[in-house]
N, CA, C and O atoms as CSV, one atom per row, in Angstrom:
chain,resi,resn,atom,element,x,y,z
A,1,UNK,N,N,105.761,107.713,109.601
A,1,UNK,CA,C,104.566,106.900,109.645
A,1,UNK,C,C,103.990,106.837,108.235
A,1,UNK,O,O,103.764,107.847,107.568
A,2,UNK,N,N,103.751,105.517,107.796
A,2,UNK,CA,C,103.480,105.412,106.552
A,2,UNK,C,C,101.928,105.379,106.336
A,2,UNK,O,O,101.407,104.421,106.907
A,3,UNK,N,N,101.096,106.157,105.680
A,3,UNK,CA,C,99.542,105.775,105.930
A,3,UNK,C,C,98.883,105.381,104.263
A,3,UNK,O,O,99.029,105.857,103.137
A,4,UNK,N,N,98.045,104.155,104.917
A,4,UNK,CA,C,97.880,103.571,103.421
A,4,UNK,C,C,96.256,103.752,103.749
A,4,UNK,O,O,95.621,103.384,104.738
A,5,UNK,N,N,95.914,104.305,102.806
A,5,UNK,CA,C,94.058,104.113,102.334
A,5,UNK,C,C,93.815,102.675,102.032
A,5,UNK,O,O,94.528,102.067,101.234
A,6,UNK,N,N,92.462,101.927,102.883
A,6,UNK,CA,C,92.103,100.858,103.228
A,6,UNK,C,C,90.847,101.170,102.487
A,6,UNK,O,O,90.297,102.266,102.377
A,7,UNK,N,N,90.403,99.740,101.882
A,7,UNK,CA,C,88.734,99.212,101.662
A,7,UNK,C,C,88.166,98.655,102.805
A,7,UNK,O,O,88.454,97.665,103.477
A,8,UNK,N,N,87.404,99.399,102.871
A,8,UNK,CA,C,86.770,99.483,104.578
A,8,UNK,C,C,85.447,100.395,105.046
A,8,UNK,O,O,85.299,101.583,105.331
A,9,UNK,N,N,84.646,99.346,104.986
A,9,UNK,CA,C,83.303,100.174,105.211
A,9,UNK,C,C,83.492,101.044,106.705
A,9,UNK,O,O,82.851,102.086,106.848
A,10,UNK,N,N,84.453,100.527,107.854
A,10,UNK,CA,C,85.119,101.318,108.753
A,10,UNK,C,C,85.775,101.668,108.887
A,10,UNK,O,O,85.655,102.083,110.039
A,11,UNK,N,N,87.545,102.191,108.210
A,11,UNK,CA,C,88.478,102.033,108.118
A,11,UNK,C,C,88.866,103.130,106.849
A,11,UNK,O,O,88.907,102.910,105.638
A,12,UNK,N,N,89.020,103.861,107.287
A,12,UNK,CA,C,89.450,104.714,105.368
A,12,UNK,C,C,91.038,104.726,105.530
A,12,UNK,O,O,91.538,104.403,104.452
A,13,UNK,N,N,91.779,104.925,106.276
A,13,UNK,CA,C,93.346,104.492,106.270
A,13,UNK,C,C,94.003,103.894,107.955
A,13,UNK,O,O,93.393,103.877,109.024
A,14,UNK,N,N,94.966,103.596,107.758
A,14,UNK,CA,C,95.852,103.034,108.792
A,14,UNK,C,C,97.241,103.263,108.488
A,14,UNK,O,O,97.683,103.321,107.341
A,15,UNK,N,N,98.043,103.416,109.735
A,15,UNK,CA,C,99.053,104.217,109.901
A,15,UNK,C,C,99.894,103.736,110.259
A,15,UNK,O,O,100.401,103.760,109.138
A,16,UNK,N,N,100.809,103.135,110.980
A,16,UNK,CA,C,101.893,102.283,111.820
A,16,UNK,C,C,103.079,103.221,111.776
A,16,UNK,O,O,103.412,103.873,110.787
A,17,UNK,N,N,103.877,103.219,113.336
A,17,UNK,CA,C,104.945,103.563,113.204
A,17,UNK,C,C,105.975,102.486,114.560
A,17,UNK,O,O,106.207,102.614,115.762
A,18,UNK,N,N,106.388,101.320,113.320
A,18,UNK,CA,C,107.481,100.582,114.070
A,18,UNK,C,C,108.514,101.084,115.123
A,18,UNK,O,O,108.567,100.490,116.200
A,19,UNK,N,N,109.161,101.912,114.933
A,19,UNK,CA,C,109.384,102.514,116.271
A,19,UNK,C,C,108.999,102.886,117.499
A,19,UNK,O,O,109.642,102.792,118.545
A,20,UNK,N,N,107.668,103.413,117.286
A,20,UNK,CA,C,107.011,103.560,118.156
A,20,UNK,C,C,106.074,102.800,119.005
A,20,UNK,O,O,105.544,102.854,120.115
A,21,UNK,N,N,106.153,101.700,117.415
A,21,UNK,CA,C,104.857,100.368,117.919
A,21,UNK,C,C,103.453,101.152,118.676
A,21,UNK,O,O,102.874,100.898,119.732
A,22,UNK,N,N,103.185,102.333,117.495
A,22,UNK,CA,C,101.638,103.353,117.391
A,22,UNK,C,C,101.253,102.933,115.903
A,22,UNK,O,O,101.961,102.833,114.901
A,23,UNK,N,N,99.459,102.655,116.159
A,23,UNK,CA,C,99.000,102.547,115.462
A,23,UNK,C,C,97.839,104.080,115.241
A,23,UNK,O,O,97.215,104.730,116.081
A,24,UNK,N,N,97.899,104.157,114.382
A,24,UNK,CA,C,97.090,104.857,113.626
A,24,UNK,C,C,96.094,105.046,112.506
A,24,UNK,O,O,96.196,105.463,111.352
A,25,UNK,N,N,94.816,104.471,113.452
A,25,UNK,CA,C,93.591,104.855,112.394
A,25,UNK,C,C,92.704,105.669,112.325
A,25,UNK,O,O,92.205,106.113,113.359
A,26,UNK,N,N,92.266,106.086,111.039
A,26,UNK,CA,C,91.406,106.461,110.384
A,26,UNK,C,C,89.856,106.059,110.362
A,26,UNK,O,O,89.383,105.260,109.554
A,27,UNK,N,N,89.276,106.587,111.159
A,27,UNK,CA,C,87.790,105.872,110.848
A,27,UNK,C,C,86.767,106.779,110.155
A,27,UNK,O,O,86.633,107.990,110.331
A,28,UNK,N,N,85.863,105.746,109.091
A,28,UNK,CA,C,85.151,106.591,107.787
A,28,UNK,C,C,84.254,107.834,108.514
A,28,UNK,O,O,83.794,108.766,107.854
A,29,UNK,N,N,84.092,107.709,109.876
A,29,UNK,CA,C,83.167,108.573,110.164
A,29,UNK,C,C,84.043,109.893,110.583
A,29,UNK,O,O,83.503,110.903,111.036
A,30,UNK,N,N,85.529,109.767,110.372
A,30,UNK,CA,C,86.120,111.189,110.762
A,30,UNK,C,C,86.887,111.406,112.038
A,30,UNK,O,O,87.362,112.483,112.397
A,31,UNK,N,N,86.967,110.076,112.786
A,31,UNK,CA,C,87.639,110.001,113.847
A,31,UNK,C,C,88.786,109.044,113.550
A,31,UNK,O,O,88.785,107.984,112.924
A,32,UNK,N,N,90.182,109.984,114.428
A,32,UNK,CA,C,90.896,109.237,114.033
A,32,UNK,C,C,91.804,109.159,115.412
A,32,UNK,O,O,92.286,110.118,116.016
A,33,UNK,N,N,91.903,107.806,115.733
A,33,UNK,CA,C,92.506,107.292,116.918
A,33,UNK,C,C,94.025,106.803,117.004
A,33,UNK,O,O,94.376,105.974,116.164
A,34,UNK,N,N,94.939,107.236,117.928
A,34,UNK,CA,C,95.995,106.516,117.834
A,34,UNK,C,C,96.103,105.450,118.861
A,34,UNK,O,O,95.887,105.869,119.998
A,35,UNK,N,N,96.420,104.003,118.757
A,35,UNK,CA,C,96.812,102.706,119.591
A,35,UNK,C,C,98.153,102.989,119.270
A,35,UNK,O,O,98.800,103.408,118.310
A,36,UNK,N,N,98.487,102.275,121.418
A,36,UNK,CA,C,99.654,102.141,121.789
A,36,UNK,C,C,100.188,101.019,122.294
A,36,UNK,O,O,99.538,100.412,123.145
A,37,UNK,N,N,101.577,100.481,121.840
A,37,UNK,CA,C,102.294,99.231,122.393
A,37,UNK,C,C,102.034,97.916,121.251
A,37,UNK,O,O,102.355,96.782,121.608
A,38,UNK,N,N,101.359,98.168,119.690
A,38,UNK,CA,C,100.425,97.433,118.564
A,38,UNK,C,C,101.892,96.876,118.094
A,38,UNK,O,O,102.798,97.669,117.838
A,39,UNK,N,N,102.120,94.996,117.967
A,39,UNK,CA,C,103.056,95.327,117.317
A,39,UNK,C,C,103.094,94.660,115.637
A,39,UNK,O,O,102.313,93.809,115.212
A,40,UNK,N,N,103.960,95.158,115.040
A,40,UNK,CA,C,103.974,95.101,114.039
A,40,UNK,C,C,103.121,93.955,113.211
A,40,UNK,O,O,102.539,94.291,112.179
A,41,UNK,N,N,103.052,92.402,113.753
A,41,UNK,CA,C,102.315,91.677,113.973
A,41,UNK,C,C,100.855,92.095,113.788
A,41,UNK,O,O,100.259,91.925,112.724
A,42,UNK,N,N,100.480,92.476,114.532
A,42,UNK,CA,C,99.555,92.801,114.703
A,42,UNK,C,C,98.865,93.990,113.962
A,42,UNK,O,O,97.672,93.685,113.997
A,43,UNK,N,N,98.961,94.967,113.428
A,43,UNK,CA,C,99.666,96.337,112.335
A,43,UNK,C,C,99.009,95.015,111.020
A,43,UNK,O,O,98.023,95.130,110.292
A,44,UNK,N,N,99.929,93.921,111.112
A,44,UNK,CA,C,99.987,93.111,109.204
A,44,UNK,C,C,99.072,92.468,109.126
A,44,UNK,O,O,98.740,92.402,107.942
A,45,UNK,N,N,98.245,91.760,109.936
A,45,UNK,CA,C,96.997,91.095,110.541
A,45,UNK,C,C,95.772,92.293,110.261
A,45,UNK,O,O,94.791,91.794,109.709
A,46,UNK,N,N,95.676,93.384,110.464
A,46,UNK,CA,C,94.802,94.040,110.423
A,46,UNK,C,C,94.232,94.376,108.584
A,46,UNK,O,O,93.144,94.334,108.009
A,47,UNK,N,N,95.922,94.764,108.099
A,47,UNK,CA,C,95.889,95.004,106.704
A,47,UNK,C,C,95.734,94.066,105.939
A,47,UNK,O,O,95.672,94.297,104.732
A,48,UNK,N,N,95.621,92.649,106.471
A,48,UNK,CA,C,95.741,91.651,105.424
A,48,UNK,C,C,94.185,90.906,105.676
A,48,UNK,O,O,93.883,89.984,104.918
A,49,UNK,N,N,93.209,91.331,106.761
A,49,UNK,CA,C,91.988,90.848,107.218
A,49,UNK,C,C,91.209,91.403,106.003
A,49,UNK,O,O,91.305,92.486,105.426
A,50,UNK,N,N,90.333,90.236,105.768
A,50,UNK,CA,C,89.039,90.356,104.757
A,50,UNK,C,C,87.674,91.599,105.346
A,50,UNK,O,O,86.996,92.212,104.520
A,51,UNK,N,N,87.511,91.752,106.682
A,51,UNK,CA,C,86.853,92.911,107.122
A,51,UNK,C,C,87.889,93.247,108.071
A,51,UNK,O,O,88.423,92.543,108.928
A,52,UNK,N,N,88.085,94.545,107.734
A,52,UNK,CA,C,88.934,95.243,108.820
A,52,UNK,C,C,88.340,95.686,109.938
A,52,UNK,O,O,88.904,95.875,111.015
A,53,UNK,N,N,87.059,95.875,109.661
A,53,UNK,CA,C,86.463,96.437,111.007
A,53,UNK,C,C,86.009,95.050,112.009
A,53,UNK,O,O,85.667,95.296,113.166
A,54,UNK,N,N,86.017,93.965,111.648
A,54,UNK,CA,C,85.747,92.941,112.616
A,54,UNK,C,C,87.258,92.708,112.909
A,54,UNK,O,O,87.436,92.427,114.094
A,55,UNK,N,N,88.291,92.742,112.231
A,55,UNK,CA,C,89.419,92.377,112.903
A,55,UNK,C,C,89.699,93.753,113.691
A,55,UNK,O,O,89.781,93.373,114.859
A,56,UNK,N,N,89.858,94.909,113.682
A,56,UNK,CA,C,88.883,95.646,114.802
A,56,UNK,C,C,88.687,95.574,115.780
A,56,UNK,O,O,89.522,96.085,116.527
A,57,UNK,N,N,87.765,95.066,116.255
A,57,UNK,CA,C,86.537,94.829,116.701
A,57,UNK,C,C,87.461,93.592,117.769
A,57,UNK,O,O,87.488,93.308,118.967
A,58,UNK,N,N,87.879,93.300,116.990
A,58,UNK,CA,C,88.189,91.732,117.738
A,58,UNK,C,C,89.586,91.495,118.345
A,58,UNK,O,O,89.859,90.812,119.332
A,59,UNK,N,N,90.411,92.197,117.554
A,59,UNK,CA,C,91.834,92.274,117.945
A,59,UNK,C,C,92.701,93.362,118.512
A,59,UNK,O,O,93.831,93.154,118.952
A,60,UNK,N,N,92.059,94.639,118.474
A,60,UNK,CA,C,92.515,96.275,118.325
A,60,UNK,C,C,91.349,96.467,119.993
A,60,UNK,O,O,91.727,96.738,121.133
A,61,UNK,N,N,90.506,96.307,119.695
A,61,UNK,CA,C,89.482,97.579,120.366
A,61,UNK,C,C,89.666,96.624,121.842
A,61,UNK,O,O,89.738,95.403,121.980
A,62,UNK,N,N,89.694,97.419,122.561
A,62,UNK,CA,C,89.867,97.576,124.043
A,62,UNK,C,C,90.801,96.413,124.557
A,62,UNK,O,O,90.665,95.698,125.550
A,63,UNK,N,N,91.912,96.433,123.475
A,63,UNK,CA,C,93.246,95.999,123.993
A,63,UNK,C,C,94.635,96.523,124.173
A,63,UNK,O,O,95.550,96.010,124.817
A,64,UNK,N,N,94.630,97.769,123.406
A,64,UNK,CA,C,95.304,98.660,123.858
A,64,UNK,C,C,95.285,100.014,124.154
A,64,UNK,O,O,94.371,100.594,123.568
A,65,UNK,N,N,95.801,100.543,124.681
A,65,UNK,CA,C,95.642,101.946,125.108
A,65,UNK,C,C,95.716,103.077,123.615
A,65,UNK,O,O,96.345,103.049,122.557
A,66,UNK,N,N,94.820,103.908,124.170
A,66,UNK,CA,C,94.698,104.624,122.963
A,66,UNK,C,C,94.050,106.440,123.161
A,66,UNK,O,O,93.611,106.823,124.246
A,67,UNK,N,N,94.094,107.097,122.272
A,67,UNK,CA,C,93.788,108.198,122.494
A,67,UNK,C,C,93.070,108.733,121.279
A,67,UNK,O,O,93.344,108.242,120.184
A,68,UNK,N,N,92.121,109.756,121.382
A,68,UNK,CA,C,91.537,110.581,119.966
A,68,UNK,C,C,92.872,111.327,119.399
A,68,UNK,O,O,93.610,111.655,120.328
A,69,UNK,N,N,93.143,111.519,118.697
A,69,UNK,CA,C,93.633,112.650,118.000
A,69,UNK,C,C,92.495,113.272,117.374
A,69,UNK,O,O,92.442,114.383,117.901
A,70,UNK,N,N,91.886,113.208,116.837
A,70,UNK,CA,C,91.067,114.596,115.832
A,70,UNK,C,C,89.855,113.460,115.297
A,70,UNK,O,O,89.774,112.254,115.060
A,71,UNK,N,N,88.942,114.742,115.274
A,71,UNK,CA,C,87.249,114.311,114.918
A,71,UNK,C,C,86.491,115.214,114.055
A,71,UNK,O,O,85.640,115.988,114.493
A,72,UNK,N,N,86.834,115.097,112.728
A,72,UNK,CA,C,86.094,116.078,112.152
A,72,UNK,C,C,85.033,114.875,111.434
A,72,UNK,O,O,85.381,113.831,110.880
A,73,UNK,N,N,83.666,115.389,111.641
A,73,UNK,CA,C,82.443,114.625,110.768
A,73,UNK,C,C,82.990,114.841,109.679
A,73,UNK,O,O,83.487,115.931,109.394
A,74,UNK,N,N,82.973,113.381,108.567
A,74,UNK,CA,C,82.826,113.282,106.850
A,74,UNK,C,C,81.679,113.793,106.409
A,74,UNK,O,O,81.644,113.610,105.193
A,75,UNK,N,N,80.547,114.441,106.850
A,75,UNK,CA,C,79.411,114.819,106.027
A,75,UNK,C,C,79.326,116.849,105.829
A,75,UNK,O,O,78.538,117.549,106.464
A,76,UNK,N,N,80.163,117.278,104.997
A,76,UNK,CA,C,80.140,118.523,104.744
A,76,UNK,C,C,79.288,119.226,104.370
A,76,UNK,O,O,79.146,120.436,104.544
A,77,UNK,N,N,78.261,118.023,103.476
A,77,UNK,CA,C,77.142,119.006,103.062
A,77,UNK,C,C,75.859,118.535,104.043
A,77,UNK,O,O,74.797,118.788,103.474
A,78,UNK,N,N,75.765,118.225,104.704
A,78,UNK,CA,C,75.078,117.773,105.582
A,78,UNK,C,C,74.592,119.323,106.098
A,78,UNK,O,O,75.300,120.328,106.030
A,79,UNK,N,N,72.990,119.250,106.713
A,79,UNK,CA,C,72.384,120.347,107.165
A,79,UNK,C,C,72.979,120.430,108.992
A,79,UNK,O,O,73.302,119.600,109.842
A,80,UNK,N,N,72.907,121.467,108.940
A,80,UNK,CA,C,73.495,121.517,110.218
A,80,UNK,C,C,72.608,122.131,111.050
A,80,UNK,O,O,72.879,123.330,111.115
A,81,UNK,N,N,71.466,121.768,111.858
A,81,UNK,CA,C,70.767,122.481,113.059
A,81,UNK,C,C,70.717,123.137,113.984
A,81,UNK,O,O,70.587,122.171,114.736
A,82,UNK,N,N,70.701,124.089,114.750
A,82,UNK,CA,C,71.036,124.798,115.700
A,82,UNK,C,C,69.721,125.012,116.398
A,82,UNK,O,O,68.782,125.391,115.698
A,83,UNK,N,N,69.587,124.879,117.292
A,83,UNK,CA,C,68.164,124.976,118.466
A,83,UNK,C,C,68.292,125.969,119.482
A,83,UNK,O,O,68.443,125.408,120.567
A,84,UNK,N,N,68.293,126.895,119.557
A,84,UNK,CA,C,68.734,127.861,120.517
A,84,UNK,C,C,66.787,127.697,121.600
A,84,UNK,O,O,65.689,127.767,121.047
A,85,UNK,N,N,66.989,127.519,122.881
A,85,UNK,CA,C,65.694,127.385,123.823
A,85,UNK,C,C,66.127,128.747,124.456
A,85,UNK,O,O,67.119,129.456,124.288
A,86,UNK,N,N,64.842,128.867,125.371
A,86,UNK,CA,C,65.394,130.101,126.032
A,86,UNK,C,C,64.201,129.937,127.231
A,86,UNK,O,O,64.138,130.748,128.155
């Protein structure tokens, strides 16, 4: 799977694996999802769109099946709160 870093206010990379016809993205907020059955077509359309996140939005999202792989938040230095009630 080849993964290329995208300009993308939503989008920090994308992934494709033709064999598998799985897509794999990267989203800036740290979640990263794999789509299933994407085909290649569709994979070159995404990378070649002027906003990736409306082609997204419009062509990707809730058309194919898909799953989380991994969610780590991008904000490391970010304060982190804890509220313990009792």
């Amino acid at each position: 799977m080849n993964v290329r870093a995208v300009e993308s206010t939503a989008l920090a990379t994308i992934a494709y694996d033709n064999a598998r016809k799985a897509l794999r993205l990267e989203f800036c907020s740290g979640a990263v999802y794999q789509y299933f059955g994407v085909s290649a077509a569709v994979h070159e359309a995404l990378l070649l769109a002027d906003s990736k996140g409306r082609h997204f939005n419009q062509a990707i999202r809730g058309c194919f099946p898909y799953r989380l792989i991994n969610f780590q938040a991008k904000a490391p230095d970010a304060e982190v709160r804890v509220e313990w009630r009792r």
